[in-house]
C-alpha positions as CSV (number, residue, x, y, z in Angstrom):
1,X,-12.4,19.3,-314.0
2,X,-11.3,15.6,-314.1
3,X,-11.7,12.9,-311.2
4,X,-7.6,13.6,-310.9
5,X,-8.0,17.3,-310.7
6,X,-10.6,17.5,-307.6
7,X,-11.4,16.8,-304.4
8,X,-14.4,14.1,-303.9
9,X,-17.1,15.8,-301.8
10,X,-16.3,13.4,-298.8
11,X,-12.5,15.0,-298.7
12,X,-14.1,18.6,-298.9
13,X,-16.1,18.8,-296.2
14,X,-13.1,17.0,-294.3
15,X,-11.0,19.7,-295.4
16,X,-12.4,22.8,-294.6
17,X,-10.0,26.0,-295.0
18,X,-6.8,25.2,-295.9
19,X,-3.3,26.6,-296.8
20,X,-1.1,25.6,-300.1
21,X,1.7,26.5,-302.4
22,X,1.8,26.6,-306.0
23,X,5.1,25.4,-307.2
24,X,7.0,25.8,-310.5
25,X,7.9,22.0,-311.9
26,X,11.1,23.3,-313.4
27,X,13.4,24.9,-310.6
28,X,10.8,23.4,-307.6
29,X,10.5,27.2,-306.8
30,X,7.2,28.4,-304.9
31,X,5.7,31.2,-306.4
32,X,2.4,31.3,-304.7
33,X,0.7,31.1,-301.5
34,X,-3.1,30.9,-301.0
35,X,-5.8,29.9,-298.8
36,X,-9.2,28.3,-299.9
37,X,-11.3,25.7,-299.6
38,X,-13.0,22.6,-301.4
39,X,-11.1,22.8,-305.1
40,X,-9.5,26.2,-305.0
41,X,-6.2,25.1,-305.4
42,X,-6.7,23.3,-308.6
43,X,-8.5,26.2,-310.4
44,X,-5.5,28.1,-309.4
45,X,-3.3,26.1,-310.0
46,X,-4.6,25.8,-313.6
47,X,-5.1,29.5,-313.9
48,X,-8.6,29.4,-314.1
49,X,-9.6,33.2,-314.4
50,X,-12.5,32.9,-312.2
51,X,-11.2,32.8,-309.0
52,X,-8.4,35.1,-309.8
53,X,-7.9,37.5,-306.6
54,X,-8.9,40.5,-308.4
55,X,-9.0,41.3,-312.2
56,X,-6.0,43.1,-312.3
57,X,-4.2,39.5,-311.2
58,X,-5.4,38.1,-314.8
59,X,-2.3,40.0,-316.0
60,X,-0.1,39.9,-313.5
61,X,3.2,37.6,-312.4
62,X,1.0,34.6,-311.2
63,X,-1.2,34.0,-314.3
64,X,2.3,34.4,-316.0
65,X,4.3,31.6,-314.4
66,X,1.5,29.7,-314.7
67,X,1.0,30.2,-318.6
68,X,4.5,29.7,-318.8
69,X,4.2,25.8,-316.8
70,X,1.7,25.3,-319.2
71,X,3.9,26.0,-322.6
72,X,6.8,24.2,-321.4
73,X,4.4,21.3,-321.4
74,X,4.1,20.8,-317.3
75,X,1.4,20.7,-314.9
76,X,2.1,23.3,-311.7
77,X,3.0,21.4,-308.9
78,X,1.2,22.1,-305.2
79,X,0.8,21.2,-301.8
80,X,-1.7,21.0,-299.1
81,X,0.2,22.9,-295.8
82,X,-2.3,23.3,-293.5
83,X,-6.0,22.5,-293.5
84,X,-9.0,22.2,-290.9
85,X,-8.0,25.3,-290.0
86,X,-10.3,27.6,-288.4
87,X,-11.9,30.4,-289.5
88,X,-10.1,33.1,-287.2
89,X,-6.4,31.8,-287.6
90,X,-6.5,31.4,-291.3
91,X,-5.0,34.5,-292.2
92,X,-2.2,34.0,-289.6
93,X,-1.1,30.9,-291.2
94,X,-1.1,32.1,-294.6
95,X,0.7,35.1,-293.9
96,X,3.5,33.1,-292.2
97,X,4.0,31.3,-295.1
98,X,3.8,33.9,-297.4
99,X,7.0,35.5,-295.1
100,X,8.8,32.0,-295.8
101,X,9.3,31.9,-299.4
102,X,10.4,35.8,-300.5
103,X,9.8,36.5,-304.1
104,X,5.9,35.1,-304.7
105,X,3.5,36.2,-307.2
106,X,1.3,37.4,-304.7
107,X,-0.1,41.0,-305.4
108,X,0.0,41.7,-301.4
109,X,1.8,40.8,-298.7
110,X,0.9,38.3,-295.9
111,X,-1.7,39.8,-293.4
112,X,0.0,42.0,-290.9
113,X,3.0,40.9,-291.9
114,X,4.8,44.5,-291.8
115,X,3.7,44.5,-288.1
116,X,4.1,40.7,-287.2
117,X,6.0,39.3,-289.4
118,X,10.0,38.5,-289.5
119,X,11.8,39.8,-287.7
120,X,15.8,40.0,-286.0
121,X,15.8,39.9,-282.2
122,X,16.6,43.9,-282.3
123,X,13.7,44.9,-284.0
124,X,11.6,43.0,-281.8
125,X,13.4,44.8,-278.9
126,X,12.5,48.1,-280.9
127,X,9.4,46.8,-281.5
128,X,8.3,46.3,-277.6
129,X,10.2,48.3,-275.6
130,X,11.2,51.6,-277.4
131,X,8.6,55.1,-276.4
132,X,5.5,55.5,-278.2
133,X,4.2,57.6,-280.6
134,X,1.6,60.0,-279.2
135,X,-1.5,58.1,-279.4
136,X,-3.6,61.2,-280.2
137,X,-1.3,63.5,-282.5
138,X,-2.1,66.9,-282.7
139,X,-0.8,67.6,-286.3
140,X,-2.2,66.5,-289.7
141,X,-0.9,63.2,-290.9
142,X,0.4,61.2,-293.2
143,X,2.0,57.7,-291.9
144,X,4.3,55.8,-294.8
145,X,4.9,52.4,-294.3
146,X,8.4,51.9,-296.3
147,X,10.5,48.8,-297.4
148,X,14.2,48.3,-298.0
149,X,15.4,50.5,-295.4
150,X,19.0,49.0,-295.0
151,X,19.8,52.0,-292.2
152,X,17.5,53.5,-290.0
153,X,19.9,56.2,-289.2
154,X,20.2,56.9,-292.7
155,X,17.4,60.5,-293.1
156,X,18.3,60.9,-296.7
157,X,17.5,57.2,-297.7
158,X,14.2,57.4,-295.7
159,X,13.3,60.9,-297.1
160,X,13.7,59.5,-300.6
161,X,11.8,56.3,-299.9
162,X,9.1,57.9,-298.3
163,X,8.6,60.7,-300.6
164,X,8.3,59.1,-304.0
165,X,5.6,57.5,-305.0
166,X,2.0,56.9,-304.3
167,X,-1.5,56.2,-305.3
168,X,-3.2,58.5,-303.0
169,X,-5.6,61.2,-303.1
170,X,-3.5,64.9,-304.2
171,X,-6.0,67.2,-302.7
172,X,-5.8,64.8,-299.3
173,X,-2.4,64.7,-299.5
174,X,-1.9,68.0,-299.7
175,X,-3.6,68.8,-296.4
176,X,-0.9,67.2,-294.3
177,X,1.3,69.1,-292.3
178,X,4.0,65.7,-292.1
179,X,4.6,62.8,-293.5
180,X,6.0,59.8,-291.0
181,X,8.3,57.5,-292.1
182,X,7.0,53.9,-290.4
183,X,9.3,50.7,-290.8
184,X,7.6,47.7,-288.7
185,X,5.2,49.7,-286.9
186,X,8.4,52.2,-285.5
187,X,8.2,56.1,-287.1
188,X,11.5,56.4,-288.5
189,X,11.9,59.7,-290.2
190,X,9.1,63.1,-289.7
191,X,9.2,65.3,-292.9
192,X,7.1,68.3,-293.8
193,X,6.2,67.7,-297.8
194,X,6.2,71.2,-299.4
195,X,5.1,70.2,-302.8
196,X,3.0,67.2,-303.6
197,X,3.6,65.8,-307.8
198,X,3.1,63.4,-310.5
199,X,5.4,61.1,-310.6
200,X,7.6,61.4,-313.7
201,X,11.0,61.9,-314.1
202,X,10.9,65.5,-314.6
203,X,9.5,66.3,-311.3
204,X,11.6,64.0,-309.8
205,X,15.2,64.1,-311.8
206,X,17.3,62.6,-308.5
207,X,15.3,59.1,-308.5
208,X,16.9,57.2,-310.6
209,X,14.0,55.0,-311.0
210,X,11.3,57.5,-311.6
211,X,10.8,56.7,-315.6
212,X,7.0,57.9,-315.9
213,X,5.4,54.4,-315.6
214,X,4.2,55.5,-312.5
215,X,2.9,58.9,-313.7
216,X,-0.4,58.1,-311.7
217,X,1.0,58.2,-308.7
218,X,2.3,61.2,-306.5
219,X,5.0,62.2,-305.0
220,X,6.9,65.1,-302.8
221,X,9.6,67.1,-302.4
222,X,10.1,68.7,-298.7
223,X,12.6,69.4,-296.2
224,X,12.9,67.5,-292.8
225,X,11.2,68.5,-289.7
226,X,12.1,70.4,-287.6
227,X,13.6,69.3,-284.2
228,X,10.8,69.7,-282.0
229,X,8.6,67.9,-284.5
230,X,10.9,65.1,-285.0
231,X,11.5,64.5,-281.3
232,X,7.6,64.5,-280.3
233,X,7.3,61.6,-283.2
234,X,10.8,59.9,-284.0
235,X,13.0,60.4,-281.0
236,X,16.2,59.1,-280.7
237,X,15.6,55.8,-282.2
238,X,12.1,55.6,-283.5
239,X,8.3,55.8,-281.9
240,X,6.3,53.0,-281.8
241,X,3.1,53.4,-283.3
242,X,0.6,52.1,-280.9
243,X,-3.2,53.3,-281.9
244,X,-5.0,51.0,-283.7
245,X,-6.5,53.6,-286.3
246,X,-2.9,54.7,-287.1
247,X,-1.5,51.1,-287.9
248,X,-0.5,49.7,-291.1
249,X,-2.5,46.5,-291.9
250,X,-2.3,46.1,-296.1
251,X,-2.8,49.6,-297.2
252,X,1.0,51.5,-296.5
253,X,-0.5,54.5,-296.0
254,X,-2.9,56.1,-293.2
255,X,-4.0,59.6,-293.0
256,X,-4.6,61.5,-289.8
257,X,-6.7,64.4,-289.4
258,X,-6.4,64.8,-293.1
């Protein structure tokens, strides 16, 4: 590493944890956000493979764009957002970034972001004030956080999100009496799965997507709950989900009882 692609050791320890964006030269887009300290943001903004996220990110979008800078003959751009920032907020800030630039490379989403991050001023309203799920559910389990719900009210369009597909345990799976539907930290939709699958196309002919990429993952087909099940956990507009061990944090799914 050159004496133009570091940090001395002076501005380092002045530093400590930072936030920064990697930037693409050609369209000034951001396509990563990242935290570190000392150099971190110039081994990743040269792709440096050893201090990749995981190993799976050698391959992935990031590593890409970068690769891509590189051919085109440009150095990736970045800045510094944030740093001396402590320990126990450093998350926070990164996440908020993260939710201000749709679209990164980044293999996971900001922390807590599906539970505090942007939002209208009716889903905070939902958020706060509508009932809450039962803290200690009675049934078996399986809470779904889903994306790209453009209509809560919409059941099919959240059974079909939340049914298809996966990377969870089958045989755990399979134990669960319902699946719940969770959008923000609100249950949306209760369904009772009646057959858990691979995901390929022929178990799954109505998604249009489902093309046996994502054969490794699983699926299922079921029926709604009944009314008495969706009004203990959905209700009129949505439960909020309140327990701590039934929260989404990265993972979109949690299991209860199961």
């Amino acid at each position: 590493m050159s004496s133009m692609q570091c940090f001395p050791l002076e501005v380092c320890e002045k530093l400590g944890n930072y936030v920064y964006r990697l930037i693409d030269p050609r369209n000034g887009e951001t396509f990563y956000v990242g935290k570190g300290r000392n150099n971190r943001v110039f081994d990743h903004a040269a792709g440096s493979p050893t201090i990749l996220d995981d190993a799976s990110q050698q391959l992935g979008a990031k590593l890409d764009r970068i690769r891509a800078i590189k051919n085109a003959g440009l150095d990736v751009l970045h800045v510094i957002h944030r740093h001396e920032i402590p320990d126990d907020a450093v998350f926070e800030v990164e996440a908020a970034l993260i939710d201000a630039y749709p679209g990164l490379t980044n293999i996971q989403g900001g922390h807590a972001s599906s539970d505090r991050g942007p939002m209208n001023h009716l889903e905070l309203i939902d958020k706060y004030a509508l009932p809450e799920l039962p803290s200690e559910p009675a049934h078996r389990l399986i809470l779904i956080n889903i994306n790209k719900l453009e209509d809560r009210s919409d059941r099919e369009a959240i059974y079909n999100l939340v049914r298809y597909c996966w990377r969870i345990s089958k045989a755990r799976a399979e134990k669960a009496e319902y699946v719940l539907a969770v959008v923000r930290g609100i249950v949306v939709g209760a369904f009772q799965p009646e057959k858990w699958m691979q995901a390929t196309q022929k178990n799954f002919p109505t998604i249009s997507y489902a093309d046996g990429s994502e054969s490794h993952r699983i699926g299922f087909v079921g029926k709604q709950a009944e009314k008495e099940i969706w009004d203990l956990y959905v209700g009129e507009r949505g439960k909020r989900v309140t327990n701590p061990d039934l929260k989404h944090i990265q993972n979109p799914i949690r299991f209860w009882n199961c």
